[in-house]
N, C-alpha and C positions, 0 to 999 in steps of 0.2 A: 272329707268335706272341702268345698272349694273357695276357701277363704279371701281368693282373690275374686273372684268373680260377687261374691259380697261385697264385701268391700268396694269393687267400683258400682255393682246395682246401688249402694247405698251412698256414693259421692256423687250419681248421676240424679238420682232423688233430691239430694241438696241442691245441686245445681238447677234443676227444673225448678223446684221452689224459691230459689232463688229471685230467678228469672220470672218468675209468675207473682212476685213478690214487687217489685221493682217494674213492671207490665203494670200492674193493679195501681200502684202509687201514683204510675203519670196518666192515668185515667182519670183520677182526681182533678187533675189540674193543679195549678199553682197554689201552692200553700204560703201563707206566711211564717210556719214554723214547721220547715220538713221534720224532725228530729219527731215530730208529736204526730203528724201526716204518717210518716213512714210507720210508727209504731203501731198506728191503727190499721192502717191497710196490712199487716205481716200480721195481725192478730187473727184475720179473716183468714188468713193463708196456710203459716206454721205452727207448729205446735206451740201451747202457751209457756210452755220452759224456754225454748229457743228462740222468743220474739225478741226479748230485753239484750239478752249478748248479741243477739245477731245485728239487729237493730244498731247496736255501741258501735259495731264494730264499724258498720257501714256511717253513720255520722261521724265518727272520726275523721277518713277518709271525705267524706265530703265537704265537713269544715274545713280539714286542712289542705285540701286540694283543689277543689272545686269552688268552692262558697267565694270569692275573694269581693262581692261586691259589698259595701256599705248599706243597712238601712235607714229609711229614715222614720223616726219615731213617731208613733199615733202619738193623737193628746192622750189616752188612757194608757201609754206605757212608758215605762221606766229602765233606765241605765244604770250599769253599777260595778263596770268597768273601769270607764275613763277617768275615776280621780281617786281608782283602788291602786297597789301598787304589786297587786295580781300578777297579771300580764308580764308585768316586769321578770315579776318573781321565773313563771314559767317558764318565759324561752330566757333568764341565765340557766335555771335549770335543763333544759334542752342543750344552752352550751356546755356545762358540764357534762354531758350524759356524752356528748358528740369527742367532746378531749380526753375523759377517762374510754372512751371505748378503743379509742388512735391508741392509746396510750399502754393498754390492757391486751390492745391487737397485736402488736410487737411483744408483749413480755410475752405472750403466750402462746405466739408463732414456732418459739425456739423450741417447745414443748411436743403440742402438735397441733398441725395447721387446720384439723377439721372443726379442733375445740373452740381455737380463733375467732374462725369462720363463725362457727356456732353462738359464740357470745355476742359476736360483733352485730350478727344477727337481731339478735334480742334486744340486746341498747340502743341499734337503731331503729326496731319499733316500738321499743316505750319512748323515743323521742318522739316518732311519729304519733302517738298515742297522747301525751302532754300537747305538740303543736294543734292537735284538733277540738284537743279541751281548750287550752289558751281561746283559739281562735270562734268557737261556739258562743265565749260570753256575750258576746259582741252579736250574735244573732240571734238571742233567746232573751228578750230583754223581760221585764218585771211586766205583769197584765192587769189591770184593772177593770175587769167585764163584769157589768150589771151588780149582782149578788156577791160577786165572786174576786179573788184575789188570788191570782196565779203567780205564783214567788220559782224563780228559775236561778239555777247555778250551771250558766251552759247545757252543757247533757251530764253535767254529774251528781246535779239533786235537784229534786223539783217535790213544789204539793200545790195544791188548790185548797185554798180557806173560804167559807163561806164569810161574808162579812159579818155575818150574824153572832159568827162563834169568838169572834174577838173581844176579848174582854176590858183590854188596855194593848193602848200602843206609844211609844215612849220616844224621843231622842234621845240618846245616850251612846256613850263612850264606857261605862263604868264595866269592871270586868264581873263578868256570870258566873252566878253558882254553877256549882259540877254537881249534878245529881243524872238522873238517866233521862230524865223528860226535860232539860234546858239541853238545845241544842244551836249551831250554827249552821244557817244555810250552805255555807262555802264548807267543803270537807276540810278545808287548810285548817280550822279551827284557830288559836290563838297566833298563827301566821298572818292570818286577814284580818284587822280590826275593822269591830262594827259599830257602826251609828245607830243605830236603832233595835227597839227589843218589843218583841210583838209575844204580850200573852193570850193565850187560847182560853175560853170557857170551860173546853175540853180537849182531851188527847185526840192529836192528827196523826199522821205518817208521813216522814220525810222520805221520799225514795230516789234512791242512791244509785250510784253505776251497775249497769248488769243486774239491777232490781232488788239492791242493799237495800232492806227497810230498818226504820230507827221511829218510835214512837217520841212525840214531845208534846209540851204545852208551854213551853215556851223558846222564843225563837226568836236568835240573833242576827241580823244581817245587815248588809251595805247596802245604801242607796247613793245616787251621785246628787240627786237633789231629795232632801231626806225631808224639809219643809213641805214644801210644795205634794210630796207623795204624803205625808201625815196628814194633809189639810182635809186631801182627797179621800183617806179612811176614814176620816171623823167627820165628815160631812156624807158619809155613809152610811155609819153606824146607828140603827135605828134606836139606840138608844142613850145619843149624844155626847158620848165621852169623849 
């Protein structure tokens, strides 16, 4: 059996999809949120298992490489970045990842050089991997449309709440129960403190990188103006809480 000749029909198949993938996207036209553009146009395309990784993969690379312009915010959305101390957190962790790798490259050069190679490899794309999360916050801000309430943690957690299904929304600092349905927007969990706590009527889906799903009914997160964004739920909510 011709193992190889599989093997490239089946990486020239990727690659065509790829390409047909990425063809289809800039038919669209300009999006305000590629990250949610790309994922729909690759749904039409590739198989439904391989939309969400492949998808990751590619918005990594385009946040962390491409993307470098600033937006500027509709009146219906919201930041929750700039007075987190996230970003911070991320790329010192990028510098560590870049010094234990220098560091890890030498001890284990003297060993053997392929394994080096190989690790060095690896820690320089999970830095590349954290640089495009870091940098995504910054382009996926918070949405306030019609009905609806779209809550984003860059490309590594998002849901759509109906307004309807809110039942309470709170400022607060105070720390949250640990059960299976309280959850926190930011995957950092107790790394990122939050200002506000949003409970649900009922259980939603938070979905997570590469298509991690987590059920909750209640949900902690950061806003940079956490006033101003509560005024706008509760002058929503048709049932005036």
């Amino acid at each position: 059996m011709d193992f190889t000749g599989s093997r490239d029909l089946n990486l020239n198949i990727y690659r065509h999809k790829s390409t047909c993938c990425y063809e289809k996207y800039k038919s669209l036209g300009s999006s305000s949120d590629f990250y949610s553009a790309l994922k729909s146009t690759c749904y039409e395309i590739l198989p439904k298992k391989l939309v969400l990784p492949f998808a990751t993969e590619v918005a990594v690379f385009y946040y962390g490489f491409i993307n470098w312009k600033s937006i500027e915010l509709s009146d219906n959305e919201f930041s929750y970045h700039k007075k987190s101390g996230t970003p911070t957190l991320l790329f010192a962790f990028i510098f560590i990842i870049l010094v234990e790798t220098f560091l890890l490259h030498l001890l284990v050069m003297g060993w053997s050089q392929l394994a080096a190679w190989i690790l060095s490899g690896l820690s320089i794309y999970t830095a590349i991997q954290v640089l495009g999360f870091g940098k995504s916050l910054s382009k996926r801000p918070i949405l306030i449309k019609e009905n609806r309430l779209i809550l984003r943690y860059g490309i590594l957690n998002e849901v759509e709440i109906l307004v309807s299904d809110i039942k309470t929304i709170e400022l607060s600092t105070k720390p949250m129960k640990q059960d299976n349905l309280t959850r926190t927007l930011s995957p950092l969990g107790e790394l990122e403190s939050h200002n506000m706590i949003i409970t649900l009527n009922k259980e939603n889906t938070l979905t997570g990188i590469y298509g991690i799903k987590k059920r909750f009914n209640v949900l902690g997160l950061h806003i940079d103006e956490p006033t101003e964004f509560k005024e706008r739920i509760d002058n929503a909510l048709p049932h005036g809480v």
